[in-house]
PALOBA-498029 format. One record per residue (C-alpha): x negated, y negated, z negated; chain; residue in one letter; residue number from 1. Coordinates in steps of 0.2 Angstrom, whole numbers, plus 5000, padded with zeros to 4 digits. Example, Ala and Ser with C-alpha at 12.3 -4.5 7.8 and 13.67 -1.06 7.14 Angstrom:
// residues 2
R      X      Y      Z   chain   resn   resi
R   4938   5022   4961       A      A      1
R   4932   5005   4964       A      S      2
// end
This chain:
// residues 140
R      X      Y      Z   chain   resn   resi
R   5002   4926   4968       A      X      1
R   5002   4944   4964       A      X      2
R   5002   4953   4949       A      X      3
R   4996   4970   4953       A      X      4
R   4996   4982   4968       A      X      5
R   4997   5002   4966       A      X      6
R   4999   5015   4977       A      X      7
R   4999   5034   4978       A      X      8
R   4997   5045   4992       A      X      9
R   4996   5066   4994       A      X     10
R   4984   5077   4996       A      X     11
R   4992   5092   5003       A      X     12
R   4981   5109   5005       A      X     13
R   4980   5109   5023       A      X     14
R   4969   5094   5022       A      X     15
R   4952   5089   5010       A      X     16
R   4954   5077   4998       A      X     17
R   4936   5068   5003       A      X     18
R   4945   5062   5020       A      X     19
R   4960   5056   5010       A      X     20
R   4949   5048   4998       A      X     21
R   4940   5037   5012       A      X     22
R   4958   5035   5020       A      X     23
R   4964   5025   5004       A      X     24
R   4946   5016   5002       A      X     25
R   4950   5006   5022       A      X     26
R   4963   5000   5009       A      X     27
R   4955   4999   4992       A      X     28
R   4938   4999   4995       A      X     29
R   4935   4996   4975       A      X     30
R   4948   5009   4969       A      X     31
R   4944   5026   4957       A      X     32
R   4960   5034   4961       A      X     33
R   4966   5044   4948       A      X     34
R   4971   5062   4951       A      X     35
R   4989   5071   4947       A      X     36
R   4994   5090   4951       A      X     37
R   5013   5091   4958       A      X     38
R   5020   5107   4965       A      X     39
R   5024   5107   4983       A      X     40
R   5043   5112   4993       A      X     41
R   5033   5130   4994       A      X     42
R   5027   5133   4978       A      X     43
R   5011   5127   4984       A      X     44
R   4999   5115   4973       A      X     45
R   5000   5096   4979       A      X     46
R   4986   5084   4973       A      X     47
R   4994   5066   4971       A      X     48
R   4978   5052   4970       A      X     49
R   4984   5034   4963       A      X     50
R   4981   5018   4955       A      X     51
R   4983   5000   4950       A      X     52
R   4974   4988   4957       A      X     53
R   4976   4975   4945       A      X     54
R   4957   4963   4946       A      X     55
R   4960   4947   4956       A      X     56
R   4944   4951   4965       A      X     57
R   4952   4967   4972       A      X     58
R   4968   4959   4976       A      X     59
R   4961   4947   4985       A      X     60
R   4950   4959   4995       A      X     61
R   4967   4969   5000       A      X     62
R   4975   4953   5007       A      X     63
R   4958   4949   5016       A      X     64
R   4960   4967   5023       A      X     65
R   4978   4966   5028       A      X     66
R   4972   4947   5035       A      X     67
R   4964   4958   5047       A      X     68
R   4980   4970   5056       A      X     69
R   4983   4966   5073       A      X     70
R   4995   4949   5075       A      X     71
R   5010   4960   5083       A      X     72
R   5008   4969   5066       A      X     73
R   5006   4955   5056       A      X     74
R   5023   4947   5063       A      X     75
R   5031   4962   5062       A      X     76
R   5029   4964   5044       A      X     77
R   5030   4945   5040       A      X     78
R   5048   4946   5048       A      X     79
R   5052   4963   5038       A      X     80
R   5047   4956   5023       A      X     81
R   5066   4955   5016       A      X     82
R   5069   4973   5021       A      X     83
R   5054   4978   5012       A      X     84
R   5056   4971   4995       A      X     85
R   5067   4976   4981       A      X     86
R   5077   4964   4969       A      X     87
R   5062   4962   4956       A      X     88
R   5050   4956   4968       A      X     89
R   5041   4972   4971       A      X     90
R   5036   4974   4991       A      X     91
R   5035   4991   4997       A      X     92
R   5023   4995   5013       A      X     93
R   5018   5012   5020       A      X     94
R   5000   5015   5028       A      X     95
R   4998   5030   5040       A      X     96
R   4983   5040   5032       A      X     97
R   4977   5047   5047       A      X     98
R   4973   5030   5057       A      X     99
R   4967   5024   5040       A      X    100
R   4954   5041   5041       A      X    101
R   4950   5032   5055       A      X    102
R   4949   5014   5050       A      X    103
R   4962   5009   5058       A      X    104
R   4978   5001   5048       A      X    105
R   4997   5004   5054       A      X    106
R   5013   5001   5045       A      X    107
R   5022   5015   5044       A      X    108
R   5044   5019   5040       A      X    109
R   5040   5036   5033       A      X    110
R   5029   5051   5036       A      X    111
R   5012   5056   5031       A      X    112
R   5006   5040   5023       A      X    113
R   4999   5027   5009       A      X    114
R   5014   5021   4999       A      X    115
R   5008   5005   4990       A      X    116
R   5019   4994   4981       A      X    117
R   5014   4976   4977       A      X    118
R   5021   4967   4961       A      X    119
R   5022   4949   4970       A      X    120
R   5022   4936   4953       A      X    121
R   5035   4927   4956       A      X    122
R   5043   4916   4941       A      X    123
R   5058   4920   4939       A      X    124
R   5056   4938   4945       A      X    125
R   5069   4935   4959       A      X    126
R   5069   4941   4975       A      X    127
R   5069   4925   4985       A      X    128
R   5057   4917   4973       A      X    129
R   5046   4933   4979       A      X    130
R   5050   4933   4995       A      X    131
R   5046   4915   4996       A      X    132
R   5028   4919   4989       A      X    133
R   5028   4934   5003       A      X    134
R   5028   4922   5016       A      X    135
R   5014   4913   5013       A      X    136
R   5002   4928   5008       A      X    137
R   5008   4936   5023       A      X    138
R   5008   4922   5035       A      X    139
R   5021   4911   5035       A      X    140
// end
């Protein structure tokens, strides 16, 4: 019920790129992330660590993580699934790095965080049709 899942988060300077490593692996506990230099707002080097997770085994081990958020949380992203999701299917959700650090999972609007974006496999590629499969990942 889904086709892939990547993400991408930042490594600015101030942090260590070890603790941002085990903040994504609460996530993806299988992942290699791969690495990508950027130029920060201040001319300052920004590492970017991403990948696709695309084996079922993995994906299913995300959902059994997410499986485990609080149930406020859970209902709260089961009724902002709409909101969170463009017209191709594609769910977007934001993890705050530090709790993650921490072991701790929280959706996040924006800020420091773990942008992941889920290819749900809907057929057609339609929003409702995606949303529809959301549900029931998620909870419905």
């Amino acid at each position: 019920m889904i086709h892939n899942i990547s993400y991408r988060v930042f490594v600015y300077g101030t942090e260590k790129e070890e603790k941002v490593r085990e903040a994504v692996k609460v996530l993806f506990p299988n992942s290699s992330s791969q690495t990508d230099i950027t130029e920060g707002y201040f001319k300052n080097p920004v590492l970017i660590l991403y990948d696709k997770i695309t084996r079922n085994h993995d994906i299913k081990e995300f959902i059994k993580i997410l499986s485990n958020l609080d149930p406020q949380v859970k209902k709260r992203l089961f009724n902002e699934l709409n909101s969170k999701m463009d017209d191709k299917g594609n769910l977007f959700l934001r993890f705050d790095k530090q709790r993650a650090y921490l072991g701790k999972l929280k959706i996040i609007e924006h800020g420091d965080a773990i942008h992941v974006k889920i290819k749900i496999a809907a057929y057609p590629a339609k929003k409702e049709n995606a949303l529809k499969l959301a549900r029931e990942i998620f909870g419905g």
